[in-house]
C-alpha positions as CSV (number, residue, x, y, z in Angstrom):
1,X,56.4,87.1,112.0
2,X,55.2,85.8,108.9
3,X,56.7,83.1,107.0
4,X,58.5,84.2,103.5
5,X,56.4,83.1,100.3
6,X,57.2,80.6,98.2
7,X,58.7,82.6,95.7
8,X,61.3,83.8,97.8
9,X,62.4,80.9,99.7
10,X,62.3,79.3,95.9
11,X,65.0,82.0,94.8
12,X,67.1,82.0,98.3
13,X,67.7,78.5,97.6
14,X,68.8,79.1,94.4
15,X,70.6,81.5,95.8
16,X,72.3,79.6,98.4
17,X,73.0,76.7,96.1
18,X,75.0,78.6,94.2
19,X,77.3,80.6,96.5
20,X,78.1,77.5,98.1
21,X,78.6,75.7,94.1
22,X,80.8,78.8,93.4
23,X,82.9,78.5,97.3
24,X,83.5,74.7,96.3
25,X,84.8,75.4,92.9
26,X,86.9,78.0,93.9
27,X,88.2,75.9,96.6
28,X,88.7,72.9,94.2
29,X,90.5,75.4,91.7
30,X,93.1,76.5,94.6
31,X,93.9,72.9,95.6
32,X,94.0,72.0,91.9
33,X,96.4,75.4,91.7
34,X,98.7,74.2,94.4
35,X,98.5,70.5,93.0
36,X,99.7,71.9,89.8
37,X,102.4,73.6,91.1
38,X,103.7,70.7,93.4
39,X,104.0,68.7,90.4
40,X,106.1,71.5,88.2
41,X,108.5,72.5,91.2
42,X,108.4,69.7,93.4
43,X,106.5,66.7,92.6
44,X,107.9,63.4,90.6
45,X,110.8,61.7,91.1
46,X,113.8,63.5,92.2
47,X,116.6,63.7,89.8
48,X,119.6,61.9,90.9
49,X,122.8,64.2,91.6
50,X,125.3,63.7,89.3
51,X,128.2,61.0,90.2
52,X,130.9,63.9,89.0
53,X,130.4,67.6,89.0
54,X,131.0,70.5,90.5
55,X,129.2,72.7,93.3
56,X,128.1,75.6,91.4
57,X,127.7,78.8,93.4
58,X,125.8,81.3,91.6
59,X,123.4,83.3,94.2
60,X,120.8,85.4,92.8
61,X,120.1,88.6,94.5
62,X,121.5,89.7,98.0
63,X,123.4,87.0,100.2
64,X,120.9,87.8,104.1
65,X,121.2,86.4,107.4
66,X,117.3,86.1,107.3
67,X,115.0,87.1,104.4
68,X,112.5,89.7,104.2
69,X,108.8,88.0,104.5
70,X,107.1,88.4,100.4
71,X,103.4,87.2,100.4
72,X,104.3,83.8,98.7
73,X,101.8,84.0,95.9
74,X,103.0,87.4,94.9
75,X,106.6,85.8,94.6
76,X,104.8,83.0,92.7
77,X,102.9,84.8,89.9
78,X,104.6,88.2,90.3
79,X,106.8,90.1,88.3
80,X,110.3,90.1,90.2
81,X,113.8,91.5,89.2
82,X,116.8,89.2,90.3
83,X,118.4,91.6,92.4
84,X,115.2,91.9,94.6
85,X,115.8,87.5,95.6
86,X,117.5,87.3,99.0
87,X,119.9,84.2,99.7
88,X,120.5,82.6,103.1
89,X,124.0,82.8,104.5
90,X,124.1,79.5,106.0
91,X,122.8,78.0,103.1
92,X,125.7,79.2,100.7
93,X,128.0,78.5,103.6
94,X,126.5,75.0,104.5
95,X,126.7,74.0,100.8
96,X,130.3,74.3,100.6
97,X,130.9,72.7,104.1
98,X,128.7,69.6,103.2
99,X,130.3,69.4,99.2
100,X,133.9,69.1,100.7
101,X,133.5,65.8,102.0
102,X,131.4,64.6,98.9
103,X,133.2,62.3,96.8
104,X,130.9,63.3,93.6
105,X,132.0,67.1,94.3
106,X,135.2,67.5,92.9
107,X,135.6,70.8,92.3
108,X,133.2,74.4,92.9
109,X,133.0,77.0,90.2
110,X,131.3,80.3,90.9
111,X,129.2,82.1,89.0
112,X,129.0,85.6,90.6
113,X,127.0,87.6,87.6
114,X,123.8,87.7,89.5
115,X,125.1,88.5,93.0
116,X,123.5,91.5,93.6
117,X,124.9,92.3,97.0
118,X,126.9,90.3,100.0
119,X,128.9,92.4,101.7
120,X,132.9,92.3,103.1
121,X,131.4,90.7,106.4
122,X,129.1,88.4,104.7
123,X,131.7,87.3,102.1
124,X,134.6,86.6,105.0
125,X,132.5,84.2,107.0
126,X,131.9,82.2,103.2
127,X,134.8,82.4,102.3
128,X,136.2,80.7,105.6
129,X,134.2,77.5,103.8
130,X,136.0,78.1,100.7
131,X,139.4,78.0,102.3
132,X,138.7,74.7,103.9
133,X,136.8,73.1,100.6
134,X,140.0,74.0,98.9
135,X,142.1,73.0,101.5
136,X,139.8,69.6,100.8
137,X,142.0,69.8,97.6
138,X,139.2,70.7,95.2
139,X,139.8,73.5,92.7
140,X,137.5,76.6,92.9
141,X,137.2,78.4,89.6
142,X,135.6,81.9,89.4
143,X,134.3,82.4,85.8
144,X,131.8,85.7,84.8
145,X,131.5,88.2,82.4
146,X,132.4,91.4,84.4
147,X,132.6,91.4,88.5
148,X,131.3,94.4,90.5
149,X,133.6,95.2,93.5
150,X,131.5,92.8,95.8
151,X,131.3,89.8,93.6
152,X,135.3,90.3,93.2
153,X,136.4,90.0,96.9
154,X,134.3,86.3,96.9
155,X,135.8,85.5,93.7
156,X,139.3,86.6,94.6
157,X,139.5,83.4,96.7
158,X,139.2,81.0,94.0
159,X,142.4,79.4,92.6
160,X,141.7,80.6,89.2
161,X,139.3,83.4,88.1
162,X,137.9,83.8,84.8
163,X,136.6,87.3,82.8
164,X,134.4,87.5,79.6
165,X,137.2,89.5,76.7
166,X,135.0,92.3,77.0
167,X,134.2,92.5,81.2
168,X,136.5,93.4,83.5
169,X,136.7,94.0,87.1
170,X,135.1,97.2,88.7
171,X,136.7,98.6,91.7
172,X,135.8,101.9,93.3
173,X,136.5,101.7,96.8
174,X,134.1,102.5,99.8
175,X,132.1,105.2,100.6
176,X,129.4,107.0,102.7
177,X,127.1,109.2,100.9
178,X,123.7,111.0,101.6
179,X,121.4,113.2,100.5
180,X,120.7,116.2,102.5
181,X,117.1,117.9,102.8
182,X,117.6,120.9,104.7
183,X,117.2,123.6,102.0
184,X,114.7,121.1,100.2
185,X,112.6,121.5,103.8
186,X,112.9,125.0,103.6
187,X,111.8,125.5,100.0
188,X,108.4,123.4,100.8
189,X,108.3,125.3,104.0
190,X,108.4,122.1,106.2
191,X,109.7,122.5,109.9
192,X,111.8,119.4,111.1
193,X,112.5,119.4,114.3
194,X,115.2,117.1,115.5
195,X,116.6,116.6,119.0
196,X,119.3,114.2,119.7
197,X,121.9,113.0,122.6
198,X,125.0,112.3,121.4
199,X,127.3,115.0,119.6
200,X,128.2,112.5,116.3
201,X,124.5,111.3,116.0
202,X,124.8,111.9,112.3
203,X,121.6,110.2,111.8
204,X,120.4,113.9,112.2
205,X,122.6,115.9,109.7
206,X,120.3,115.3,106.5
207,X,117.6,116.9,108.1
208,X,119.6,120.3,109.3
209,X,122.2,120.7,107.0
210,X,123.2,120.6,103.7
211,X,126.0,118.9,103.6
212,X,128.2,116.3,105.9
213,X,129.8,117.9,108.7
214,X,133.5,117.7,109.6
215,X,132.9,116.2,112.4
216,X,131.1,113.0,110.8
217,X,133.3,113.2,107.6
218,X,136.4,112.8,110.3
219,X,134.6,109.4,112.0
220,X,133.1,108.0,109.0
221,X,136.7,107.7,107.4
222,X,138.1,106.4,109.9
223,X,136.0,103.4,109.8
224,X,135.5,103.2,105.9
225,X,139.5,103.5,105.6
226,X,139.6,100.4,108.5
227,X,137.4,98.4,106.3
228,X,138.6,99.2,103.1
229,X,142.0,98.4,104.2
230,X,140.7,94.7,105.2
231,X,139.5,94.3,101.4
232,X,142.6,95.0,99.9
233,X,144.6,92.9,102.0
234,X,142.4,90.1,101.6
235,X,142.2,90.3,98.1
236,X,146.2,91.3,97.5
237,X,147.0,88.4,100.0
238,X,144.6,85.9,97.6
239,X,146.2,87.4,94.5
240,X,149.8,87.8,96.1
241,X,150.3,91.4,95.1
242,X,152.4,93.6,96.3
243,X,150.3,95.6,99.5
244,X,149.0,99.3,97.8
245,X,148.4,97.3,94.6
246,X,144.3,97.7,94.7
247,X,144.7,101.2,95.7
248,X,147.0,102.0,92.6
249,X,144.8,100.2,90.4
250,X,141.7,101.9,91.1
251,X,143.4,105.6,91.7
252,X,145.4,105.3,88.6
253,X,142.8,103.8,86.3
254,X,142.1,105.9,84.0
255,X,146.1,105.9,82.7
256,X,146.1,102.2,83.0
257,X,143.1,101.6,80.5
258,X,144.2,104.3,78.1
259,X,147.2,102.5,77.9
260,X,145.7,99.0,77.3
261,X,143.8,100.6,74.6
262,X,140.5,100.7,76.6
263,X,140.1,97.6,76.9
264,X,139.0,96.3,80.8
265,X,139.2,92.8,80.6
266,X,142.8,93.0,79.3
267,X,143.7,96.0,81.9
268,X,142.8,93.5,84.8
269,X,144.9,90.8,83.4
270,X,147.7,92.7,83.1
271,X,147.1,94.0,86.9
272,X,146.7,90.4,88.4
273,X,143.4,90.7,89.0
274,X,142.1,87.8,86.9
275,X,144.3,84.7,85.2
276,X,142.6,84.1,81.8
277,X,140.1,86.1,79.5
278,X,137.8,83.5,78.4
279,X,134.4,83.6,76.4
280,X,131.7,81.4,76.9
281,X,132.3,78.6,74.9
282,X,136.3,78.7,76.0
283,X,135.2,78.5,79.8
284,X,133.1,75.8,79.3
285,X,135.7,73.9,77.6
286,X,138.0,74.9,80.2
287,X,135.4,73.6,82.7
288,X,134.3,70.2,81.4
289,X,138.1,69.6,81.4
290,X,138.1,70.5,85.2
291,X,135.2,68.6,86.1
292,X,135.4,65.5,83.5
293,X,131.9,65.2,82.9
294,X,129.5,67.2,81.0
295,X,125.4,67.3,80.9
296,X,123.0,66.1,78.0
297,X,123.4,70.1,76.6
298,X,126.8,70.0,76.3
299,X,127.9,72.3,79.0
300,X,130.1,71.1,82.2
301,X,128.3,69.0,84.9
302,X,127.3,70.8,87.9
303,X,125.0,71.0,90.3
304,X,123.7,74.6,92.0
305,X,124.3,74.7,95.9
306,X,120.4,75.7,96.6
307,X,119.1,72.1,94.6
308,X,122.4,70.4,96.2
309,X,121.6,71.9,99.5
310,X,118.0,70.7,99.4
311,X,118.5,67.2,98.6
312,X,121.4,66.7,101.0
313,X,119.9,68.6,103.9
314,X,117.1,66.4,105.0
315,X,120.4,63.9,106.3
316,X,122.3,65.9,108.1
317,X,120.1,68.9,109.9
318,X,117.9,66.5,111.8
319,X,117.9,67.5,115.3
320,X,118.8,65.3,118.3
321,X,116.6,65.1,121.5
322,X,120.1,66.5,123.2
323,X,121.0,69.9,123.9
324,X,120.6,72.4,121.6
325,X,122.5,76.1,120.9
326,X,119.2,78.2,119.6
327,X,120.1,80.8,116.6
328,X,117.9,83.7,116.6
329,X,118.1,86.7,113.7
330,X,117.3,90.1,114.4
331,X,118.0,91.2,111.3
332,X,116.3,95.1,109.6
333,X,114.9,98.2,111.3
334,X,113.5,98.0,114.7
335,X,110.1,99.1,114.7
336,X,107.2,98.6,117.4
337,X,104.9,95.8,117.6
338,X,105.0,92.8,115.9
339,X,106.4,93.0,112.4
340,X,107.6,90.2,109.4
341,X,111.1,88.8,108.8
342,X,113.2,91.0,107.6
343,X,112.3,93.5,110.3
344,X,112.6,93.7,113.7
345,X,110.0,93.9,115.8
346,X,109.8,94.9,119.4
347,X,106.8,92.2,120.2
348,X,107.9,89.4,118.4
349,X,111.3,89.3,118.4
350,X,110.9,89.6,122.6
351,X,108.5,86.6,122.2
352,X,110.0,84.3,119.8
353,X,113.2,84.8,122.3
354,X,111.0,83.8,125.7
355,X,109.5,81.0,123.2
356,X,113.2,79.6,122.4
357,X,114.3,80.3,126.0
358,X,111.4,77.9,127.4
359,X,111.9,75.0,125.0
360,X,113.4,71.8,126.2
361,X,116.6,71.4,125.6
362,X,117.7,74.6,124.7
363,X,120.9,75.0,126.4
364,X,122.0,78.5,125.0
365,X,120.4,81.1,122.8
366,X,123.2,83.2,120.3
367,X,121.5,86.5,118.9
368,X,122.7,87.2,115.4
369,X,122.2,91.1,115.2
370,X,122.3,93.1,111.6
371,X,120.6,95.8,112.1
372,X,121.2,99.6,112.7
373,X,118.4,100.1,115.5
374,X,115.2,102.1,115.1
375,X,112.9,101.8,117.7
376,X,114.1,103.2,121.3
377,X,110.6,101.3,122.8
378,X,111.2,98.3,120.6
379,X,114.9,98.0,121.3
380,X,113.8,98.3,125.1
381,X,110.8,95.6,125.2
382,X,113.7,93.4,123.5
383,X,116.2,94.0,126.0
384,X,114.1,93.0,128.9
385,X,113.4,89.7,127.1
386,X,117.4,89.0,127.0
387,X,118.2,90.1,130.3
388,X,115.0,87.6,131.7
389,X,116.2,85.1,129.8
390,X,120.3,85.4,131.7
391,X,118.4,85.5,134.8
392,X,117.1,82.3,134.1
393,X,120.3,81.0,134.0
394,X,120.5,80.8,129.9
395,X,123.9,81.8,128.4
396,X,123.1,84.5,125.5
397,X,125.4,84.9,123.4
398,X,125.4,87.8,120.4
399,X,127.3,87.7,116.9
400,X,127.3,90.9,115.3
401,X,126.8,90.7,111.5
402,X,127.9,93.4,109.2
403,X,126.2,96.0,111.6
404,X,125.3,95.8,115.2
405,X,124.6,100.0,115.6
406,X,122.5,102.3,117.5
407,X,119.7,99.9,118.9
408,X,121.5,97.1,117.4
409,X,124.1,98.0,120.4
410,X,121.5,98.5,122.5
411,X,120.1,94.7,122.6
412,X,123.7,93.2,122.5
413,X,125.1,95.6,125.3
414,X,124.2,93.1,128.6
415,X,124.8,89.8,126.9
416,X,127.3,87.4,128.3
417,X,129.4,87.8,125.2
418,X,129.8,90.0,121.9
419,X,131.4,88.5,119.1
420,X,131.7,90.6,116.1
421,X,133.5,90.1,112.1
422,X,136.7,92.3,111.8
423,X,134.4,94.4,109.1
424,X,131.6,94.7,111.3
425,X,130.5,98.3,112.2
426,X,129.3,99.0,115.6
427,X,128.6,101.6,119.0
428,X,126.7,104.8,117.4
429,X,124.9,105.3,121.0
430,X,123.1,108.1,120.5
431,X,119.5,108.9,120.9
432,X,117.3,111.4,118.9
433,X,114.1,112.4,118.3
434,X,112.2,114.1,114.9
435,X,109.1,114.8,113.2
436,X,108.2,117.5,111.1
437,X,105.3,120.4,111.3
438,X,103.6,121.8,108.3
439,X,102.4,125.2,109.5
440,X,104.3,127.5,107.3
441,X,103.2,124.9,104.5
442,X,99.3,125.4,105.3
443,X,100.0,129.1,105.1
444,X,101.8,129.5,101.9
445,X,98.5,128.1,101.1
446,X,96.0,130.1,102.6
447,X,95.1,127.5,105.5
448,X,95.4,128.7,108.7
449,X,94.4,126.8,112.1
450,X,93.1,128.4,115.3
451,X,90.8,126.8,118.0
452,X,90.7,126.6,121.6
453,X,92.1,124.1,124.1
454,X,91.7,123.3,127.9
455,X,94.8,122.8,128.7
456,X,98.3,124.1,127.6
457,X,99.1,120.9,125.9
458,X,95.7,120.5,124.3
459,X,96.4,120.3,120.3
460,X,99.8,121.0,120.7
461,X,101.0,117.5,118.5
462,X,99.3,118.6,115.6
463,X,101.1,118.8,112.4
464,X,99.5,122.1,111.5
465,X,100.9,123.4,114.7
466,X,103.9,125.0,115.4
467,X,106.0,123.2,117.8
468,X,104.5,124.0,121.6
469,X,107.5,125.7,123.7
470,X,106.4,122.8,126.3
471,X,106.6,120.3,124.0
472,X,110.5,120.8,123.1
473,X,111.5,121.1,126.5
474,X,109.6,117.5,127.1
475,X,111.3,116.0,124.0
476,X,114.6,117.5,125.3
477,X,114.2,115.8,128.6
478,X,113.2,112.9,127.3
479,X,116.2,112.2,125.0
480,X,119.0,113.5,127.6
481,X,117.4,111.0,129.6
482,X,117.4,107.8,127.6
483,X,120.8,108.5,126.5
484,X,121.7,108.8,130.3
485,X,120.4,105.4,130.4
486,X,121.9,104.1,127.2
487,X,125.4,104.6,128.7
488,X,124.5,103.5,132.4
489,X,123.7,100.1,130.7
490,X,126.2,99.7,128.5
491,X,128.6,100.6,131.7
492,X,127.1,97.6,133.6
493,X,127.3,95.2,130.6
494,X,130.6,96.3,129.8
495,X,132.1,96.5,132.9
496,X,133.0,99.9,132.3
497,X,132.0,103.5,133.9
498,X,129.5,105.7,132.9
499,X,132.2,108.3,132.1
500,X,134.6,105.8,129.8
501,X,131.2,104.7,127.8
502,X,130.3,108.6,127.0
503,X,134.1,108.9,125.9
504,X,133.4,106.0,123.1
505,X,129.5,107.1,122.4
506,X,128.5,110.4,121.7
507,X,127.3,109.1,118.7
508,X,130.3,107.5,117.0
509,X,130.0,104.7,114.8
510,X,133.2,101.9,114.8
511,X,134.8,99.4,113.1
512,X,134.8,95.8,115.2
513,X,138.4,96.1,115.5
514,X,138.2,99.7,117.1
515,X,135.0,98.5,119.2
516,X,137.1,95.9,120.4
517,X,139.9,98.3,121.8
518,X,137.5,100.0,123.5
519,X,136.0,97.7,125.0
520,X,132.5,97.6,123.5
521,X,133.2,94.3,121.6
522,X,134.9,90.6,123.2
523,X,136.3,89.0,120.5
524,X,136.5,89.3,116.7
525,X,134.9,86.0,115.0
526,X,132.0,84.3,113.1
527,X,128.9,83.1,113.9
528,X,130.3,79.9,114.4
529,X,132.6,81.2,116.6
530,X,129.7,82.6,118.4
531,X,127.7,79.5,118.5
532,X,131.2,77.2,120.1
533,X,131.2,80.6,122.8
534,X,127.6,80.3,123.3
535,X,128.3,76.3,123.9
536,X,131.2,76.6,125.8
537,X,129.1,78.8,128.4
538,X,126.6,76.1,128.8
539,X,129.1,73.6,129.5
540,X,128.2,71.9,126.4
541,X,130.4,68.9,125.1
542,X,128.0,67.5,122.6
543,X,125.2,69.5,120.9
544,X,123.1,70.3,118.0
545,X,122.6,74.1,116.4
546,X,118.9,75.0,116.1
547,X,118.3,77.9,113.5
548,X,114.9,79.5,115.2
549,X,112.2,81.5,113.1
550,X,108.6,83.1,113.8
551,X,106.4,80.8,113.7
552,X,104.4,80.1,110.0
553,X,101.1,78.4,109.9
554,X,101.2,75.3,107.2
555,X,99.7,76.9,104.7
556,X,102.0,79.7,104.5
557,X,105.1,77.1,104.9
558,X,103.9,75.7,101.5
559,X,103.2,78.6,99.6
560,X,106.8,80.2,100.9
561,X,108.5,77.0,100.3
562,X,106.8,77.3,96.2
563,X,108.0,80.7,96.6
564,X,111.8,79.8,97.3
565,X,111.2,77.3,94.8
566,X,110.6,79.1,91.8
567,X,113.2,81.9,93.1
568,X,115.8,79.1,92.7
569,X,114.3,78.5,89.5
570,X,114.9,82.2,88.6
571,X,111.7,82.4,87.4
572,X,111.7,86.3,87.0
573,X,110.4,89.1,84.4
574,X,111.6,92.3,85.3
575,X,111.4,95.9,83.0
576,X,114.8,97.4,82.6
577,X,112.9,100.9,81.9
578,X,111.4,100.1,85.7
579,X,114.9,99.1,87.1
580,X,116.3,102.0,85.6
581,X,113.8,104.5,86.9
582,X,113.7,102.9,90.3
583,X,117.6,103.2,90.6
584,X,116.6,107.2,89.4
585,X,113.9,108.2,92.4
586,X,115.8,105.7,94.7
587,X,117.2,108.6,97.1
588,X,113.4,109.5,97.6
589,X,112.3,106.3,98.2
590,X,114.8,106.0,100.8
591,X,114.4,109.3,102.2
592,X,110.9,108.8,102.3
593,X,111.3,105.1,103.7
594,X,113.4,106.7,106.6
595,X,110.2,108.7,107.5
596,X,107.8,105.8,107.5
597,X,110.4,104.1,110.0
598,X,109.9,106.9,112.6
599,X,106.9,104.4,114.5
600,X,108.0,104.7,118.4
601,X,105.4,105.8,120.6
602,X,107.4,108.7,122.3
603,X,109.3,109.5,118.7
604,X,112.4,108.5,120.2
605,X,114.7,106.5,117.7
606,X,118.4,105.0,118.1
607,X,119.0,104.3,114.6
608,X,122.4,104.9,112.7
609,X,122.6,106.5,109.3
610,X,126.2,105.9,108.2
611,X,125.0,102.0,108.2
612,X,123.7,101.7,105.2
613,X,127.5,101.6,102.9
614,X,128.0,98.1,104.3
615,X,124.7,96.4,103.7
């Protein structure tokens, strides 16, 4: 082989110089990037918490029990609207737990505007802290310009709530609505074909109908009315009114703001709802007063429970070498494989749980399910993983968020104990099975498919394909049988029989308070509750709560921990012309979102529909 000329070795030098000039500047520029950023969020002295002020709650965005994985640079440099941040649980609930025996805390006022979602389950477990800080003796103050229903029912447990003179209070009440596809299929000449085990699997009904069905209008009010009922009397015990009051002010509004002259702030007032119509500049007087201090711009001293949170956490969440009561979120759609916070995956949730269950010192392991299943395979491959770990001797423990459903049941059914919060929805065991064919689409225009096979089954899953007679038989078997199983295992978890589980499945979704009658749920409670149970079981007199995540390499740790940074920051741009249009095509993007969830290998699902209105 001959040896390249001078010339060219001359220019691949060159060459090579300055690929590997250009790699170390653009490695220089990214540590130079993150050194920059370190500085402006993070870096330089921290500034000392005031000696006076109050905790300021004011979440951002939707209160989660674990947040959805964002690739940290996009939530650095990208363009984010506030009701897209997520917010921890535990860390608005540890906040308030740590600030009620801080002597430079005396007092919390919330700041609801931004609180884009929380939920009745959600909110009772926070406000359980806000009982106790006020029990502390500190005042809590709500102050906002307007409060959506959900930012209400948090702020109907401080002692005094503030509106804006031109907000209000909205309530509407709860609901279960859907859109339904069936004549929209039929239009575009789409063939969905559904199969499902349980009579009340509702989860089906967009796809075949056109409207809700009797049936699941009859079982969805029954556990909306159980839930609504435990909002008004938590917010007409908080606001002693007379029981029926929140009902008459929502069914009779119209009347009542015609005859306050329109005006909502004044309307809500007059109904109890609030104690003083404030703006701005009057709250803030009214707050400085409250807290005795003020800041260098003039407005009351406080501090926000994410920055308060952060420099008070580093002494008190240090684990011991002692035994430990492991927390592990299964929070999203179950889907196959190995998928992100915010999901569920069948792979790594199983591992992360055999991880937890072989550490030292791990003493008990308590599940925190929100989910509404997905996934039959998934929810299976997870269900092993619990049921090796109690062989092992490990007490597992599961506290049911605001919905345990479907394959959310599924995982919880064989634990050693279910705890679930009184607005928790559960059961829904049902099993289906869908995926569309496109055949009378490809005609309409002018594509037609023919070909041979060598078997009877050759070809017969294609899309352009009408369903093979073999095929629905197989699907048919298929989901009759997992449901079969379904109930056979929530029998022998439950101590029940086969025939008393079908009584309660079928399909049917519950309220934790009906679950519990029924056997399908131990005891109503918190996750703290949960975690004492899970404790308890282990014999445990002293111990230490360990809060366990997937696994993050240091390099994503950092960029996610700028991430959360500039979140708390609220460093966000967002397009009202893009919020409005997404809020426009949002009923596609879920229907379409429901499709792109149908990932099991056999296209068998356990996933409940209804859900949705408490998340």
């Amino acid at each position: 082989m001959s040896k390249p000329s001078f010339i060219r070795r001359f220019f691949s030098a060159i060459w090579n110089g300055i690929t590997r000039i250009r790699l170390a500047l653009s490695n220089i520029f990214f540590l130079l990037m993150l050194a920059i950023i370190y500085f402006v969020y993070i870096g330089g002295t921290p500034e000392p918490l005031p000696e006076r002020a109050a905790l300021l709650l004011g979440p951002a965005g939707s209160i989660v029990d674990q947040k959805s994985f964002v690739e940290p640079l996009a939530a650095l440099f990208g363009k984010a609207a506030p009701e897209d941040r997520e917010v921890l649980l535990r860390d608005v609930i540890e906040a308030i737990e740590t600030a009620k025996d801080d002597p430079n805390i005396n007092s919390m006022v919330m700041e609801l505007d931004h609180l884009a979602s929380v939920g009745i389950s959600k909110t009772q477990e926070i406000v359980r802290a806000v009982e106790a800080f006020k029990a502390s003796g500190k005042p809590v103050v709500a102050v906002g310009d307007y409060y959506g229903q959900s930012q209400y029912l948090l702020a109907s447990h401080a002692d005094t709530i503030i509106v804006h003179p031109f907000g209000g209070v909205a309530l509407e009440g709860f609901s279960s609505y859907h859109n339904y596809f069936r004549e929209a299929l039929e239009k575009l000449s789409i063939n969905m074909h559904v199969f499902k085990a349980g009579d009340h699997k509702s989860i089906a009904e967009p796809f075949l109908r056109d409207d809700m069905s009797p049936e699941q209008k009859e079982i969805s009010s029954r556990w909306l009315e159980g839930i609504w009922a435990q909002y008004t009397e938590m917010v007409e015990g908080q606001r002693d009114l007379a029981p029926g009051s929140i009902n008459s002010y929502i069914n009779n509004y119209a009347e009542n703001l015609k005859a306050h002259g329109g005006d909502t702030a004044n309307a809500a007032l007059q109904a109890g709802l609030v104690d003083r119509l404030m703006g701005r500049n009057d709250a803030n007087e009214y707050l400085m007063e409250l807290v005795g201090a003020s800041n260098e711009d003039g407005l009351y001293e406080a501090v926000g429970f994410e920055h308060y949170l952060s420099r008070k956490r580093p002494l008190i969440s240090a684990l011991g070498d002692g035994n430990r009561v492991a927390v592990i979120t299964a929070q999203g759609n179950m889907l196959n494989g190995d998928q992100p916070p915010g999901s569920i995956g069948g792979d790594s949730l199983a591992r992360l749980i055999h991880a937890t269950a072989e550490e030292d010192g791990v003493a008990a392991i308590v599940l925190r399910i929100n989910s509404g299943g997905g996934s039959v395979f998934a929810s299976e491959i997870i269900r092993q993983e619990i049921l090796r770990t109690k062989n092992k001797g490990l007490p597992v423990v599961v506290s049911m968020g605001s919905v345990a459903a479907s394959g959310g049941y599924y995982i919880a059914a064989q634990v050693d104990q279910i705890w679930a919060t009184p607005a928790t929805i559960t059961g829904s065991i049902g099993v289906i099975a869908a995926f569309p064919t496109l055949e009378r689409l490809y005609d309409r225009f002018g594509v037609h498919t023919d070909g041979v096979g060598t078997t009877e089954l050759a070809g017969s899953l294609r899309l352009d394909r009408p369903l093979n007679p073999q095929v629905s038989s197989s699907i048919t078997s298929s989901v009759e049988n997992t449901y079969r199983g379904f109930v056979s295992l929530v029998a022998k978890g439950r101590g029940m029989t086969p025939e008393a589980v079908d009584l309660v499945a079928q399909g049917r979704v519950w309220s934790a308070p009906d679950a519990m009658e029924r056997g399908l749920v131990d005891k109503l409670g918190h996750l703290e509750d949960a975690i004492k149970a899970a404790a308890e079981l282990a014999k445990l007199d002293d111990y230490t709560v360990d809060y366990v995540g997937l696994p993050m390499s240091p390099r994503d740790m950092l960029l996610q921990h700028l991430a959360d940074r500039a979140g708390s920051l609220r460093l966000w741009t967002g397009s009202s012309t893009a919020g409005a249009l997404s809020r426009f095509v949002q009923p596609l993007v879920e229907a379409a979102e429901e499709i792109g969830l149908l990932n099991d290998p056999a296209n068998l699902y356990m996933r409940c529909l209804a859900c949705r209105a408490v998340n």
